[in-house]
N, C-alpha and C positions, 0 to 999 in steps of 0.2 A: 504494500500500500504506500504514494506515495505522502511524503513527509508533513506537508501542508492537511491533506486528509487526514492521516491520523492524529493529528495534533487538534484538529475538527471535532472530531470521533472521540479524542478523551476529556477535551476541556467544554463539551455538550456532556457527557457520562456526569462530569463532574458537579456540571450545573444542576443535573437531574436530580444525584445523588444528595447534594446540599439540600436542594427546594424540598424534596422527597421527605430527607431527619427534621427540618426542620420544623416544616407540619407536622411529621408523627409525635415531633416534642412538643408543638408548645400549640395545636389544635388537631388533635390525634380523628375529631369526630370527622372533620372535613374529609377526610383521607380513607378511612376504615373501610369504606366501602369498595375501595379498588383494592383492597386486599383481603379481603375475606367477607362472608357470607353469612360468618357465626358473631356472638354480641363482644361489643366493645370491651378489649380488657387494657387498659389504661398503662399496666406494665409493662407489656410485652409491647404496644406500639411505642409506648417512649424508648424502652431501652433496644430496639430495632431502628428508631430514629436516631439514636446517638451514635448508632454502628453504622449506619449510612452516612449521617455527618462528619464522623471520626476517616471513614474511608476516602471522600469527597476531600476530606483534609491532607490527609497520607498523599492522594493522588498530587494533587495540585503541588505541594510541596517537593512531590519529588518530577512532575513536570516544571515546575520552573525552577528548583531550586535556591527559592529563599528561605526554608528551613533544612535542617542534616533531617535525613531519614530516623534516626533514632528519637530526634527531637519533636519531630512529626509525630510519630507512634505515640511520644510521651502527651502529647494536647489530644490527639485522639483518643486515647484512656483518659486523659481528665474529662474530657466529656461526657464519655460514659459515667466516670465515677459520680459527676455531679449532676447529671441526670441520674442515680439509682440513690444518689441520697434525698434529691428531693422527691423521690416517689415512694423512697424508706420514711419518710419524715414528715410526707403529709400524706392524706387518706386517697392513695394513687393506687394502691393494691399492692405495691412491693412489701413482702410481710418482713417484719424483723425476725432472722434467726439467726442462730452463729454461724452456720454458712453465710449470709447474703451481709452478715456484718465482719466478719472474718475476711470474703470477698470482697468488701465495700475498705477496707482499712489494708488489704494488699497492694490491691486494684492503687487506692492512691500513692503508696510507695512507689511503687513501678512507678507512677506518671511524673514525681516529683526525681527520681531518679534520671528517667531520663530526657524530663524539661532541663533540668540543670546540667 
């Protein structure tokens, strides 16, 4: 493919992929319905939105190269982290347990490890 086209091809991927996490985080209702058939569950569209956002991120970063790939990875898991606290912390459906806080308190190690 030539260069001009795919560089087309991922920075539309990218744009998709942002507009996509963005709604499932922060108006999950508007969206729900090109994804599924069965009723709204508030955790699994946000933290599917934050993996989309988080990717949309990775991508662009490592197409243009204003972040290190690692450091990239590290704000895409702060994302995630901080969409599943605010869905641990307010009545979003993510339930507190020692997995998903045990998860929610590694998850941010990782991201501050490899922000910095």
């Amino acid at each position: 493919m030539p260069d001009p086209l795919r560089r087309f091809a991922l920075f539309a991927a990218i744009l998709v992929f942002g507009i996509w996490g963005l709604l499932m985080m922060i108006r999950p209702e508007l969206v729900h319905g090109h994804f599924s058939d069965g009723p709204l569950n508030l955790a699994y569209a946000g933290m599917m939105g934050a993996a989309f956002l988080g990717l949309a991120i990775i991508s662009l970063a490592n197409e243009t190269g204003w972040l290190k790939p690692s450091r990239a990875l590290g704000f895409a898991v702060a994302i995630i982290v901080a969409e599943a606290a605010f869905l641990m912390f307010t009545h979003s459906g993510l339930i507190i347990t020692p997995v998903t806080s045990i998860s929610l308190i590694s998850a941010l190690a990782v991201a501050v490890f490899l922000i910095l």
